[in-house]
C-alpha positions in Angstrom: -32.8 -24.6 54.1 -32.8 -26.7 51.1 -33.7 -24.0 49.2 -31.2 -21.5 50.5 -28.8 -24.2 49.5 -30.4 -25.0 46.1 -30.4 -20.9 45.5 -26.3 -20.3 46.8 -25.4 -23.4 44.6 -26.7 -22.1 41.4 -25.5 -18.4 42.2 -22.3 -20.5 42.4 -22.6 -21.7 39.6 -24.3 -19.3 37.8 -20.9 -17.1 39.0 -18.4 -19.7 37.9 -20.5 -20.0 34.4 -19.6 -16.5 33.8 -16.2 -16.4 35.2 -15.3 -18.9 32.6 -17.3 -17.5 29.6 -15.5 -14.5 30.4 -11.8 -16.3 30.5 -13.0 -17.8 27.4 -13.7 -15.0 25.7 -10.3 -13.4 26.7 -8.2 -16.2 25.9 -10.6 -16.5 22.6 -9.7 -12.8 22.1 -5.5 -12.7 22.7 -5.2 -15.9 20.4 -7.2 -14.2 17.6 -5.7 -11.2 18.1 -1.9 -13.0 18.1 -2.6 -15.0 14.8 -3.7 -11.7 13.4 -0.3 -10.1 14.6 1.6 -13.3 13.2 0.5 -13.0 9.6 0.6 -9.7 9.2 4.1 -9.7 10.2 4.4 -12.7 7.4 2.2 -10.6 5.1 4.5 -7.8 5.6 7.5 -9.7 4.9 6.1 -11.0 1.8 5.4 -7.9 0.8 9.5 -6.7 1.1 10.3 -9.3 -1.3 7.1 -8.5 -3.7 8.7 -4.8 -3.6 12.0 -6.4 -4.2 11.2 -8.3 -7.2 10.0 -5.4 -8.5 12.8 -3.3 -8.4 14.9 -6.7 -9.3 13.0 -6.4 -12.8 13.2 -2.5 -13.2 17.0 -2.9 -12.9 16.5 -5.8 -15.0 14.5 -3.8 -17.7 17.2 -0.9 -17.8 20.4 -2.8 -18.6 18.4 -4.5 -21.1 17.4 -1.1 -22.7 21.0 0.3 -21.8 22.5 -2.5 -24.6 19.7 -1.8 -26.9 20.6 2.1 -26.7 24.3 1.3 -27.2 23.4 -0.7 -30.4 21.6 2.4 -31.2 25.0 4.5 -30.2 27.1 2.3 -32.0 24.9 2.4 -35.5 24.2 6.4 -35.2 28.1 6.0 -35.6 28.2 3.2 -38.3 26.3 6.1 -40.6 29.0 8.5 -39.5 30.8 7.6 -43.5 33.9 9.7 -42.8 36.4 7.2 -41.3 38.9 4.3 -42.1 38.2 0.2 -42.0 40.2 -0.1 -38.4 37.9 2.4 -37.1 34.9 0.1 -38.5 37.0 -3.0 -36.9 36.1 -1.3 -33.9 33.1 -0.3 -34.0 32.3 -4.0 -34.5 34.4 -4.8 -31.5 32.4 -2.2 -29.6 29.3 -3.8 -30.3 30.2 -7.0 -29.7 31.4 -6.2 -26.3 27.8 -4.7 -25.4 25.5 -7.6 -27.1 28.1 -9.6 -23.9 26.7 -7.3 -21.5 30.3 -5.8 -21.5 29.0 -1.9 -21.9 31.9 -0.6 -19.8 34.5 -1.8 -21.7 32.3 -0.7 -24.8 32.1 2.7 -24.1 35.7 2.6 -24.1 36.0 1.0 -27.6 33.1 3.6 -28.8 34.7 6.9 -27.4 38.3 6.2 -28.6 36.5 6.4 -32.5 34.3 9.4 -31.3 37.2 11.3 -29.9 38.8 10.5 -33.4 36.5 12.1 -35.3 35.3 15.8 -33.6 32.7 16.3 -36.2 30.8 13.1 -35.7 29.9 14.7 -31.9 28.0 17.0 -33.9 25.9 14.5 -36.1 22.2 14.7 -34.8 21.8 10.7 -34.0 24.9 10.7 -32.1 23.5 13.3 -29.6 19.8 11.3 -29.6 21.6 8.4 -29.1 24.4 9.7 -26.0 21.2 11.6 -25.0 19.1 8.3 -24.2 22.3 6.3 -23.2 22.5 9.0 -20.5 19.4 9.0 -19.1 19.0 5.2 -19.0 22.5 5.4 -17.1 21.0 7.6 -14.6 17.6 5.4 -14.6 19.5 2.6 -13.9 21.8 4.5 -10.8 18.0 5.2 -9.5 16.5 1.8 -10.3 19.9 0.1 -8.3 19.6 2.2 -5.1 15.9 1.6 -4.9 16.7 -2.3 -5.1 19.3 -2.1 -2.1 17.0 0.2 -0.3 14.4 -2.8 -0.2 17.1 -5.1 0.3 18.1 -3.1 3.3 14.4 -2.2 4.5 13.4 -5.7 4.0 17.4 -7.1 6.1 16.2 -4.9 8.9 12.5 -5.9 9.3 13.8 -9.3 9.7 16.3 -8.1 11.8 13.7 -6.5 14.3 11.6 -7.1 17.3 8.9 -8.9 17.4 9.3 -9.9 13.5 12.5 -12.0 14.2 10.6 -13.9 17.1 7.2 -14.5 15.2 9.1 -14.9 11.8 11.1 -17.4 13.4 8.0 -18.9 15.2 6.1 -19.4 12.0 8.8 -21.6 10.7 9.0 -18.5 8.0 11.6 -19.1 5.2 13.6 -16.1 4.7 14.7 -14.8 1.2 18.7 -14.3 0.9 19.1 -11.1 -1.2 22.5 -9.3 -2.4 23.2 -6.1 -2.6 23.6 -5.2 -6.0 27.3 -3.5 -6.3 27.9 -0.8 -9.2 31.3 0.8 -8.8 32.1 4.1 -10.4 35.7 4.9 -11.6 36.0 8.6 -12.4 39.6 8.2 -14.5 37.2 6.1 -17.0 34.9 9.1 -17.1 34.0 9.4 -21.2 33.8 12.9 -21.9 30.0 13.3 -23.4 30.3 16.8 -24.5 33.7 16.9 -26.5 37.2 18.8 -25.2 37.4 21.3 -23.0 39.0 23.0 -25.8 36.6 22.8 -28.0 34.0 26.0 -28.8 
């Protein structure tokens, strides 16, 4: 009888052994797996704002380029020699505005001299030179909406289930980032490619 109980003790315990290896190796299993899930939802996040300093920079890099072409603009106009000193006075003007960062008001300084003088449209710097400043403009449009489509992409992740929770969990330090605004006003439209009129 000893033995019968010697033999159903260790089966007992032989059974209980493996019941708790086998918990172990569960609960051993979900807490992997749910640090995995935690990080990569932090290594996701970190990757939104990677992605946004990126396009931060590309922006960056355009309106830097945007002035430099204006200077460009403004000196393809400079060698324009057909024109009075107040017209020089602002041409100055013009390009002080834009070494401010003041483009807009500018390219209103600029295109009050070029609509002065028809024949200076025609001059092969000045179309190289509005032909740049026009695709950097457009660069720049492309760069901006790419930024606020991070901005939004990387708003709503945080936003979202489970991110928010395990985000929140992880003590994780969120990034505030603003939408970068560009309005358009269409009654300042410069005419690029002289008057209607004009053939």
């Amino acid at each position: 009888m000893d033995d019968n109980k010697k033999l159903d003790k260790e089966n007992f315990m032989k059974s209980n052994l493996k019941k708790i290896g086998a918990t172990t190796i569960v609960v051993a299993s979900v807490g992997i797996t749910g640090l995995f899930l935690t990080k990569s939802v932090e290594n996701k996040a970190i990757g939104f704002e990677e992605t946004i300093a990126a396009s931060k920079a590309s922006v960056n890099k355009e309106e830097k380029r945007r002035v430099d072409l204006f200077s460009n603009l403004v000196d393809s106009i400079e060698s324009y020699n057909d024109y009075e000193s107040s017209t020089m006075n602002k041409i100055v003007e013009a390009r002080n505005q834009s070494k401010k960062g003041n483009i807009d008001s500018a390219a209103k300084e600029l295109n009050v001299v070029v609509e002065k003088y028809p024949n200076l449209k025609s001059s092969e710097n000045y179309k190289k030179a509005m032909m740049e400043f026009s695709v950097t403009e457009n660069r720049l449009a492309d760069y901006r909406d790419n930024y606020n489509d991070q901005v939004k992409k990387y708003n709503k992740y945080l936003r979202s289930f489970p991110s928010k929770q395990l985000l929140n969990f992880q003590g994780y330090e969120k990034v505030k980032y603003d939408y970068l605004e560009f309005k358009v006003d269409n009654a300042d439209a410069l005419n690029l490619f002289g008057n209607k009129d004009e053939k």
